[in-house]
C-alpha positions in Angstrom: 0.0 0.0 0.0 1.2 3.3 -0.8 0.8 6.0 1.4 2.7 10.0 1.7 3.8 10.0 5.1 5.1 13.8 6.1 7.6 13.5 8.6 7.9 16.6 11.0 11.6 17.3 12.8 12.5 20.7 14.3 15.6 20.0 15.5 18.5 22.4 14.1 21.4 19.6 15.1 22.3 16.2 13.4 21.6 14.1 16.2 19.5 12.4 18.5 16.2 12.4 17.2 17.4 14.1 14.2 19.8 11.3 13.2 17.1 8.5 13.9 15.0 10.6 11.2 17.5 10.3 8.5 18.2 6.1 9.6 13.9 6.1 8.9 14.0 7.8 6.0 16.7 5.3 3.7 15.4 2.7 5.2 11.7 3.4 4.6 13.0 4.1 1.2 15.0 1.0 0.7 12.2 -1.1 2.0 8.6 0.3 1.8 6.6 2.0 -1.5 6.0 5.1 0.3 6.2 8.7 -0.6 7.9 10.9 2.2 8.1 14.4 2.5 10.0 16.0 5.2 9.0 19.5 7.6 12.3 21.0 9.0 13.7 24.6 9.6 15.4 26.0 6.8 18.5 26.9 9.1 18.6 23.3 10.4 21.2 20.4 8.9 19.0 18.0 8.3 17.5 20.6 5.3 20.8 20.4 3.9 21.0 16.8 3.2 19.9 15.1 0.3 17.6 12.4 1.4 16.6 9.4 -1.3 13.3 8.8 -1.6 12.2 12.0 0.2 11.4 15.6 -0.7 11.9 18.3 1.8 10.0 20.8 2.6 11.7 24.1 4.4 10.5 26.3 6.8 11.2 29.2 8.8 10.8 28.4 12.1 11.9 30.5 14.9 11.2 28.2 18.3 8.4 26.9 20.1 6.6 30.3 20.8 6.2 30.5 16.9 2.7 29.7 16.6 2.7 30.8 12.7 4.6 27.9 12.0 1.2 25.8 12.5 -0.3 27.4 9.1 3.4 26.3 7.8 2.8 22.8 8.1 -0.7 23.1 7.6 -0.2 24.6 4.2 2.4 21.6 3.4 0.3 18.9 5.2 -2.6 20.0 2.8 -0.8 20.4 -0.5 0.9 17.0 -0.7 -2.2 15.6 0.6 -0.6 13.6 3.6 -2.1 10.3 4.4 0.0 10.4 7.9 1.7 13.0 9.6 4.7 11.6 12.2 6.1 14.0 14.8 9.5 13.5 15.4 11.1 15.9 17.4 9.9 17.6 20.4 11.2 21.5 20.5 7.8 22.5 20.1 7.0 20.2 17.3 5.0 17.7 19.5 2.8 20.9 20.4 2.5 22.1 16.5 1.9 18.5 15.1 -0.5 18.1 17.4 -2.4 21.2 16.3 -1.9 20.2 13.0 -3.6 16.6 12.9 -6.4 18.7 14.8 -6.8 20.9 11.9 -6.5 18.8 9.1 -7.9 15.6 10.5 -4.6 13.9 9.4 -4.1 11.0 11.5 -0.9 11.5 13.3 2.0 9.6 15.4 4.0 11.3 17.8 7.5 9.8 18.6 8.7 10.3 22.3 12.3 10.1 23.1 12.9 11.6 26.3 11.4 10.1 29.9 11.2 14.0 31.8 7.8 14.2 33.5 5.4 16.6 31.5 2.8 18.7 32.2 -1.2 18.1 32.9 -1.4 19.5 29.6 0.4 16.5 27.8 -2.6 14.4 28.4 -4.6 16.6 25.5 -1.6 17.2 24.0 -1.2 13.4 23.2 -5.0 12.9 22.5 -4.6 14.6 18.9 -2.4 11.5 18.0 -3.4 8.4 16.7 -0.6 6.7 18.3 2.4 7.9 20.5 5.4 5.3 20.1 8.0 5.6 22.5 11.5 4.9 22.0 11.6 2.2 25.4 10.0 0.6 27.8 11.3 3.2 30.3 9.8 6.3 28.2 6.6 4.5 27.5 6.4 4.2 31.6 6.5 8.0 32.1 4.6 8.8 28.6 1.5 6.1 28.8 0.4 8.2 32.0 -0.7 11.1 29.6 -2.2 8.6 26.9 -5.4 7.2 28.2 -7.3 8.2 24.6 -4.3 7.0 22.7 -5.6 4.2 21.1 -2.2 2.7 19.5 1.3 3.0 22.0 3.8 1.2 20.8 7.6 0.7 21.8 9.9 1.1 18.6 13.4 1.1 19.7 15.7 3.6 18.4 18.5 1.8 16.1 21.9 2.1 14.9 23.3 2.3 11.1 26.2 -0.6 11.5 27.8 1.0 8.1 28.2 4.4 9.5 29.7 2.6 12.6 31.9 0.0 10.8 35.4 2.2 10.4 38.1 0.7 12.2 39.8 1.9 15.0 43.1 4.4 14.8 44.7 5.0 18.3 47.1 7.3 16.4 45.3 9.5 14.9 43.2 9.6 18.5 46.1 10.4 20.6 47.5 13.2 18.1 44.2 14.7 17.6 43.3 15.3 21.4 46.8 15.6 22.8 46.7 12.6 24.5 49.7 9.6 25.4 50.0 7.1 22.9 49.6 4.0 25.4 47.2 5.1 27.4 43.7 3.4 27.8 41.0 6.1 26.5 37.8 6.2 28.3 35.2 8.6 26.9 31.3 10.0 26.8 29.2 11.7 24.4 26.6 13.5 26.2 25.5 17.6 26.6 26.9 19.0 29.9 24.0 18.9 31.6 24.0 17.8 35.2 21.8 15.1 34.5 24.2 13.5 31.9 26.7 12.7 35.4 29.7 13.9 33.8 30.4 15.4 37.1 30.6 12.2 38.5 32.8 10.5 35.8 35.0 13.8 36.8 35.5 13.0 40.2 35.7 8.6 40.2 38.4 9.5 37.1 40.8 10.5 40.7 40.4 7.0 42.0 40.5 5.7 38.6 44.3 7.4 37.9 45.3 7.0 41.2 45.0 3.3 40.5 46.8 3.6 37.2 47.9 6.8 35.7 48.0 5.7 31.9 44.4 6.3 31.6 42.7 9.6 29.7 39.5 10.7 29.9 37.5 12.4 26.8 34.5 14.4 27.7 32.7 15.2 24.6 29.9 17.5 24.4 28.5 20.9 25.1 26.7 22.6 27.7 26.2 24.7 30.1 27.8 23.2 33.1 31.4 23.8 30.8 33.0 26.3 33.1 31.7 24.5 36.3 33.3 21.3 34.9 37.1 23.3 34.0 36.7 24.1 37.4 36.1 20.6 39.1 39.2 19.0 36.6 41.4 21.5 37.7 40.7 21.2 41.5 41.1 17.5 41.4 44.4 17.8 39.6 43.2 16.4 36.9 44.2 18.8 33.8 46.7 15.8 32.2 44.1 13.3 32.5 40.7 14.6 31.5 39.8 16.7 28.5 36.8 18.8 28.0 36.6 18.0 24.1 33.8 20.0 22.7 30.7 19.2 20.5 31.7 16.5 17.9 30.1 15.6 14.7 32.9 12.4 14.1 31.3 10.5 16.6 31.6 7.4 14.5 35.6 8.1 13.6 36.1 8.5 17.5 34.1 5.7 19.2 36.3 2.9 17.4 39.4 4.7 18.4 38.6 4.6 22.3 38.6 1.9 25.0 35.4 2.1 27.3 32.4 4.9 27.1 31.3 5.7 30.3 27.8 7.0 30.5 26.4 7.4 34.2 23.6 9.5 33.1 20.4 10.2 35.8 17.8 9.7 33.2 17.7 9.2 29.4 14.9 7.7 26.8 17.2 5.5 25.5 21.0 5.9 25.2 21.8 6.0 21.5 25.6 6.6 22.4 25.3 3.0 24.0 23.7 1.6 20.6 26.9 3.2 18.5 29.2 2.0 20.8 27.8 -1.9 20.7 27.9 -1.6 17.1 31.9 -0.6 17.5 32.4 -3.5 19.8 33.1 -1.1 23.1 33.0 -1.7 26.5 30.2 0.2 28.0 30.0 1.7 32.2 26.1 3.3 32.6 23.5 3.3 34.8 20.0 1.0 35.1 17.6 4.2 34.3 15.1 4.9 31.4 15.8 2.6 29.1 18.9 2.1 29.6 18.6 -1.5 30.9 17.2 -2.6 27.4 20.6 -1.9 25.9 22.5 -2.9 29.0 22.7 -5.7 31.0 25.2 -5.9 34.2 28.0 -8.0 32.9 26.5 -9.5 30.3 26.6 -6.7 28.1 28.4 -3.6 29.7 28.8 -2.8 33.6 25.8 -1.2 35.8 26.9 1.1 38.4 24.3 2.9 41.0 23.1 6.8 39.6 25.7 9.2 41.4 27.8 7.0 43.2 31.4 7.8 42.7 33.1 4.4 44.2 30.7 2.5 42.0 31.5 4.3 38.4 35.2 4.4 39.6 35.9 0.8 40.5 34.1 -0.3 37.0 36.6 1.6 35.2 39.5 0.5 37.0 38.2 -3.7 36.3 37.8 -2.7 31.9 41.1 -0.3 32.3 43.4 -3.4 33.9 41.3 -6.4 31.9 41.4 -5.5 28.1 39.7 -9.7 28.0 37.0 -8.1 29.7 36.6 -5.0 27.4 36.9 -7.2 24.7 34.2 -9.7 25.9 31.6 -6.9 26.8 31.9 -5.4 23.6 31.4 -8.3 21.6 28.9 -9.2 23.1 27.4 -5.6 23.6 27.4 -6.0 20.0 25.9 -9.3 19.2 22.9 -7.5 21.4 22.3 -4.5 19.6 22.7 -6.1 16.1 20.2 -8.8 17.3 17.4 -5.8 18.5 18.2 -2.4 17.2 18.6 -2.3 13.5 17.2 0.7 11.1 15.2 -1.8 9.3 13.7 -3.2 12.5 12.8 0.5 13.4 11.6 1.5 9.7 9.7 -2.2 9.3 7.5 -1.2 13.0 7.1 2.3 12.0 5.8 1.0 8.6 3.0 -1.0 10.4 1.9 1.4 12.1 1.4 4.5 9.8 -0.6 1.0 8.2 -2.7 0.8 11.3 -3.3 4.4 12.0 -4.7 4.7 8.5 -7.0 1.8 8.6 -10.8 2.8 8.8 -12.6 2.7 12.2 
């Protein structure tokens, strides 16, 4: 059946939710006869791609108090004629598509990817949708509370593109591009500097963790707010030659083969698409049992669990994968055996596919 799905993502970055849109897009295309068209801001770079199988659509878009934007989509929504409308991104989007599928009496599906408590509001919010699909269990536990006239609420796991993720690893080229020894054991994590992402915590167990053996290095990549607060905390703890604010990167998938372990000891998070890439790169992973975490990661099976906050805990996992590279090895392969197995863009594209089927089916 062929159906013109319009696709609706207002984030301005390449990844995330954004990246997830681009793995559904060639893999609807590769798989499915459907014709997709594609909402973003004309400033944002996923407008600058080209995308097979989809045509893009541009708009100005100037945040989530931008209420104008609405007609936008509502003029695009109506001149292709959409069959389904799918809300990717939040940002104000899940707002605006929902407005939208009000107006136009498109069915729509809203994908949540974040498991932050919302509003009483949500609960109409969500009730324009025809279904909401979360990205995990854990987000569907927060999210289902809003959805009681939500007929259709899914789970469709974020996924991985194995190709993107398939370079091998250059320890050179690491160490000369961040300054860092050449025999040292690389830990690193890809998160914003938000305190909920716990990169204060990897800060401070990184003193236990070089205290036990000093050829380690830590890469902190990402950027936030908490940037100066972090400077601060590495320099206090003497830690300057051994962990590295690195910045926002977009060669996440040049990097991530080049390092030893990601630590991720986040507070909360949807999914953990970081631990995804690095399963399909065959690292070691440290995290921590929230959101949806545990469907990626299971304690020493498929990474290492460690307690939310608790410094001993995050630094004594390091210091096992730093001093037993069989270990590393083992988690990782098996880390990716998992993710291979469960979180594939066709997996994501083929549910996503039965869905905008059921959501268009007749009453």
């Amino acid at each position: 059946m062929s159906l013109k799905i319009l696709h609706i993502e207002l984030g301005r970055n390449l990844y995330g939710g954004a990246k997830q849109v681009v793995y559904l897009l060639d893999s609807l295309n590769r798989q499915f006869d459907y014709e997709n068209h594609l909402i973003c801001p004309e400033d944002s770079k996923i407008a600058s791609l080209s995308l097979s199988g989809c045509q893009t659509h541009t708009i100005a878009y100037r945040g989530e108090t931008d209420l104008f934007a609405v007609k936008r989509m509502v003029n695009i929504a109506r001149k292709i004629n959409a069959d389904v409308i799918h809300v990717h991104s939040r940002r104000g989007a899940d707002v605006f598509g929902a407005m939208v599928a009000k107006i136009t009496g498109i069915p729509a599906i809203c994908t949540r990817r974040v498991d932050n408590p919302e509003s009483l509001f949500a609960t109409y919010k969500y009730s324009q949708f025809a279904a909401v699909a979360s990205i995990s269990e854990g987000v569907f536990n927060v999210v289902s509370h809003h959805c009681e006239a939500v007929k259709h609420q899914p789970v469709i796991h974020s996924s991985v593109d194995f190709k993107e993720f398939s370079k091998p690893g250059d320890k050179a080229w690491l160490s000369e591009t961040f300054s860092i020894p050449s025999d040292h054991t690389v830990i690193a994590n890809f998160a914003q500097l938000i305190s909920r992402k716990g990169q204060a915590d990897i800060i401070l167990a990184m003193e236990k963790v070089v205290q036990n053996n000093p050829k380690v290095s830590c890469l902190l990549f990402g950027k936030g707010n908490l940037k100066e607060s972090y400077e601060a905390l590495i320099d206090r703890h003497l830690l300057t030659e051994h962990v590295h604010l690195c910045g926002f990167t977009d060669e996440v998938s040049k990097i991530l083969p080049s390092v030893d372990i990601v630590v991720h000891p986040a507070y909360a998070e949807g999914l953990g698409v970081i631990l995804l890439q690095a399963g399909a790169c065959k690292r070691a992973v440290v995290s921590t049992p929230v959101g949806g975490i545990p469907e990626i990661i299971e304690h020493n099976e498929t990474g290492l669990m460690v307690t939310p906050g608790n410094i001993d805990e995050i630094a004594d996992a390091l210091i096992t994968l730093v001093n037993d590279k069989q270990t590393r090895e083992t988690l990782g392969n098996q880390l990716y055996q998992h993710v291979k197995g469960h979180f594939s863009t066709d997996e994501m594209a083929t549910s996503y596919s039965e869905l905008y089927l059921t959501v268009t089916q007749p009453s």
